[in-house]
C-alpha positions as CSV (number, residue, x, y, z in Angstrom):
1,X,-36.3,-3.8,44.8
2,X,-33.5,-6.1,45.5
3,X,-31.5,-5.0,42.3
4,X,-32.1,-1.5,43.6
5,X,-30.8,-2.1,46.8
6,X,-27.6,-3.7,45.5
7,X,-26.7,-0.5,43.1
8,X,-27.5,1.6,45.9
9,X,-25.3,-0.4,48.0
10,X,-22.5,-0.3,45.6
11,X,-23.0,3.6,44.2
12,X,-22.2,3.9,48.2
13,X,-19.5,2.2,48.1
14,X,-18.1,3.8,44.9
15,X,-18.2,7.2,47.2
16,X,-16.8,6.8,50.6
17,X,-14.0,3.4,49.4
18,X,-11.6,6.1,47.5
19,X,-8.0,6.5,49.1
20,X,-7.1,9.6,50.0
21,X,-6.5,12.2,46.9
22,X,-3.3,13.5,47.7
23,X,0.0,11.4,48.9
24,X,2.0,13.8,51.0
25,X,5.6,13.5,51.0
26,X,8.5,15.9,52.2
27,X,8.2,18.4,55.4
28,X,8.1,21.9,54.3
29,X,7.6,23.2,58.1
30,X,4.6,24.1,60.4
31,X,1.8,27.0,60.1
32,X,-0.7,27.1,62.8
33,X,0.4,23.8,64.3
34,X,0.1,22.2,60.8
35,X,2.6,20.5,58.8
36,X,3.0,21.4,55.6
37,X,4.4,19.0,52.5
38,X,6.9,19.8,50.2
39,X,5.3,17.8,47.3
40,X,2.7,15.0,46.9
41,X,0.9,12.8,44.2
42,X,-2.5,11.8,42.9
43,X,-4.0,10.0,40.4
44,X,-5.4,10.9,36.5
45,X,-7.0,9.2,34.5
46,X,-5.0,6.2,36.5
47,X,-1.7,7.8,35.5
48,X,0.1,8.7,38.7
49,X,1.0,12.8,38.7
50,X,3.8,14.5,41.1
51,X,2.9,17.7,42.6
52,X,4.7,20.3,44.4
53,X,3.5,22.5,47.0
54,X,4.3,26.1,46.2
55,X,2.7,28.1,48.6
56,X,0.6,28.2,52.0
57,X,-1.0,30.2,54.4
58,X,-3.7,31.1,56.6
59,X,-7.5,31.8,56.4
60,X,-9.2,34.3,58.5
61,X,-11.8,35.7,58.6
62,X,-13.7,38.5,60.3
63,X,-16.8,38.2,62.4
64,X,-18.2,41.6,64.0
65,X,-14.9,43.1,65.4
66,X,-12.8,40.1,66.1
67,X,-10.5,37.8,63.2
68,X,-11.2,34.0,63.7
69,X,-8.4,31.2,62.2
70,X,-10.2,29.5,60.2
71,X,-7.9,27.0,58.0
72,X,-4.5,26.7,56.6
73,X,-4.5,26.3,52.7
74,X,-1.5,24.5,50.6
75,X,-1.4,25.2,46.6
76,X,0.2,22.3,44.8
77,X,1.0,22.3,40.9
78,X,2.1,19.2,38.8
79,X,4.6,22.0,36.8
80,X,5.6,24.4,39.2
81,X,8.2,25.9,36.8
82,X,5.1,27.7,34.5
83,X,3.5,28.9,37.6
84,X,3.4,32.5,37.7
85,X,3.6,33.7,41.4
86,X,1.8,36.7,40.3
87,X,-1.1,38.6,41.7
88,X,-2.6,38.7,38.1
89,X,-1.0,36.0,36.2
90,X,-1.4,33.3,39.2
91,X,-5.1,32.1,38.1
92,X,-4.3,31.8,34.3
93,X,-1.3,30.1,34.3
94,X,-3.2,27.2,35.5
95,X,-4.4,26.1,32.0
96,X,-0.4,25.3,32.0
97,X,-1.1,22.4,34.8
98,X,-2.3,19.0,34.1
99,X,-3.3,19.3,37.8
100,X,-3.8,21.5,40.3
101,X,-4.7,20.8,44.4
102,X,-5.5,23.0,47.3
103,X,-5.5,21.2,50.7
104,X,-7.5,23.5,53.2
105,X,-6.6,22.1,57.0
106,X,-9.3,23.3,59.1
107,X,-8.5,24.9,62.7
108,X,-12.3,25.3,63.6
109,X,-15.5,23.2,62.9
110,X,-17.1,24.6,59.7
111,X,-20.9,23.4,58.8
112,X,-21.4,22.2,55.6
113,X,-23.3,25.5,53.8
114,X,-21.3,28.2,55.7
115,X,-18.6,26.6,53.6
116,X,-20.5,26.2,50.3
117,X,-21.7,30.0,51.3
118,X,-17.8,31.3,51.3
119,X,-17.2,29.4,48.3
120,X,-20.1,30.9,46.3
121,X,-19.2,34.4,47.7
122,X,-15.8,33.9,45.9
123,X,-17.4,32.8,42.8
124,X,-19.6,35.1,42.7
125,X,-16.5,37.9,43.0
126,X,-14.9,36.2,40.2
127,X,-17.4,36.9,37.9
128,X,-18.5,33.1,37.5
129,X,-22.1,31.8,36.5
130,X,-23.3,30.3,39.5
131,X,-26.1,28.5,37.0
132,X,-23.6,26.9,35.4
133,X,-24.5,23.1,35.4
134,X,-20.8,22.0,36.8
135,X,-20.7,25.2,39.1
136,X,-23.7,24.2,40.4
137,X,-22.7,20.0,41.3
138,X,-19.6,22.0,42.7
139,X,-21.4,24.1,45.2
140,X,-23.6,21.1,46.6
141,X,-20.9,19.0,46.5
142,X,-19.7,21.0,49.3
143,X,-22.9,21.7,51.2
144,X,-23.9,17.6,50.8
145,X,-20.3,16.9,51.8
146,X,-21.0,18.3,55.5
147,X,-18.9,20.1,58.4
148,X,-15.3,20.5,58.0
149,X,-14.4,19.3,60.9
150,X,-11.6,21.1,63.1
151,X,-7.9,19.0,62.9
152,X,-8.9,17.5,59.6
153,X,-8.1,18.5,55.8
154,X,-10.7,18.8,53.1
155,X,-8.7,18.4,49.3
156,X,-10.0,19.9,46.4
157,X,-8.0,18.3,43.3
158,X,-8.1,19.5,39.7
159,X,-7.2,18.1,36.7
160,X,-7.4,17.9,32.8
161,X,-8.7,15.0,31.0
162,X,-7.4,13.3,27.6
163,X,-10.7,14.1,25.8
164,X,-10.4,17.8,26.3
165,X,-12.4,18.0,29.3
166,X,-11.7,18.9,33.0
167,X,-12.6,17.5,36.6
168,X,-12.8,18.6,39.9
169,X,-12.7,15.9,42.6
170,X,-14.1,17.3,46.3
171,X,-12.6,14.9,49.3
172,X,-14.3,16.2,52.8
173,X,-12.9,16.1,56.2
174,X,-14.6,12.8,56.3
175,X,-12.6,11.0,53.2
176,X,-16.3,11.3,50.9
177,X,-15.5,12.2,47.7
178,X,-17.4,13.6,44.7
179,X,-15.9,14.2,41.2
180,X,-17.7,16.8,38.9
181,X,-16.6,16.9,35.4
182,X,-17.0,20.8,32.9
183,X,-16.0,22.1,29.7
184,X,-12.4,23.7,29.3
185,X,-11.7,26.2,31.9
186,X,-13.7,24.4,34.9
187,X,-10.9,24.0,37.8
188,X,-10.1,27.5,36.4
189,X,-13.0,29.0,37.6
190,X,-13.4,26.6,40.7
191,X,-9.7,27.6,41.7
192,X,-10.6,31.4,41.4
193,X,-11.1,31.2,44.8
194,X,-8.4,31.1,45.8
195,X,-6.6,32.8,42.8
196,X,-8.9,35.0,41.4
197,X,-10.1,38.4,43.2
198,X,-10.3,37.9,46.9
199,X,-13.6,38.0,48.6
200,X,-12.2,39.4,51.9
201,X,-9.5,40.8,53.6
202,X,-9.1,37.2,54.8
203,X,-8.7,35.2,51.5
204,X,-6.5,38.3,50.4
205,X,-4.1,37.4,53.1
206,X,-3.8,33.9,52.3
207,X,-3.6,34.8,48.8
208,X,-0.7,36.6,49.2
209,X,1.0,34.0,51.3
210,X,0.5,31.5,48.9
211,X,2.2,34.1,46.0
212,X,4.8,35.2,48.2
C-alpha cells in the first residue's frame, strides 16, 4: 500500500509540475482585451522549437438568438513559410510542421464537457473516428481537465516525434497537462478543429481570421 501511495504520489506530480507549454515572446497587439504574441517556443522531444504566431481571432458562438464571446484563439507554426493560408490547403500543410500550437484564451467560464462536447462536434464534422483509441484519450483529456476558466489560456501543442509517431499535449486553464501520443496524421485530425470544416458560423469566423 505504501509503494502504491508513493507512485501515486509521484504519477501526480508528473501531471500538474510541467512548466507552461508555450514561451510567449513579442507583442503582436490586443483582441478582446487579450494580448497576442508574435512568436513563442516549446519543447520536443527535449529539443527546444521556435514558433510563430500566424493568425488569431475570436470564438463565438450562438445560443438561442443572442452570439456570446467565448475565447480568442492564436495558431502558431514552427515553419510558417510552408503554411498555406488557405481555406483548403490550411489543414494539410500541417504534415509540413514539426509542431503546431493553438492557444484558446477564454473570455467566459467553460465547464469541462461543454468543451469536450464542441470539440467532438468539430470532429465529428471533420469526418474523424471518434472510436479511435488516441481520439478517444483526446476527448477525456478535455472533459477530465475541467472548466476553462474565464481570463486564463488553455494550450493545445502538437508535434511529431523521431520514431514516426505524433503527440498532442493538452495544458488546461489550470497548468494540468496530459500528453496523448497516435499514429501519423493524429494532430492533423485533432487540429481539424480548427482547420478543417467549421462546425458553426462561430468557428467559421475565427477560422477565417486566423487565414486572413
Amino acid at each position: 500500500m505504501k509503494h502504491f501511495t508513493t507512485v501515486m504520489l509521484g504519477l501526480v506530480f508528473s501531471i500538474n509540475s510541467y512548466a507552461a507549454l508555450l514561451t510567449n515572446e513579442g507583442s503582436k497587439g490586443k483582441l478582446e482585451g487579450v494580448s497576442l504574441s508574435s512568436t513563442s517556443s516549446a519543447t520536443v522531444e527535449g529539443e527546444a522549437v521556435k514558433l510563430s504566431q500566424i493568425g488569431a481571432g475570436l470564438r463565438s458562438k450562438k445560443v438561442a438568438f443572442m452570439n456570446f464571446k467565448v475565447y480568442v484563439g492564436e495558431l502558431f507554426v514552427s515553419s510558417p513559410e510552408k503554411f498555406k493560408k488557405s481555406e483548403s490547403e490550411a489543414l494539410a500543410s500541417l504534415k509540413e510542421q514539426k509542431a503546431v500550437a493553438v492557444q484558446l484564451h477564454f473570455l467566459r467560464s467553460v465547464g469541462g464537457e461543454d468543451v469536450q462536447k464542441s470539440f467532438k462536434e468539430a470532429l465529428k464534422v471533420n469526418g474523424v473516428n471518434l472510436d479511435d483509441s488516441s481520439v478517444k484519450q483526446f476527448l477525456d483529456s478535455v472533459t477530465k481537465g475541467g472548466e476553462a476558466k474565464e481570463g486564463k489560456t488553455l494550450t493545445i501543442l502538437g508535434s511529431k516525434l523521431k520514431d514516426g509517431s505524433e503527440e498532442v499535449i493538452y495544458e488546461t486553464t489550470s497548468g494540468n497537462v496530459s500528453s496523448i501520443k497516435g499514429p501519423a496524421g493524429f494532430v492533423q485530425q485533432i487540429f481539424s478543429i480548427w482547420l478543417g470544416k467549421p462546425a458553426d458560423d462561430g468557428v467559421g469566423n475565427l477560422k477565417a481570421s486566423i487565414l486572413k
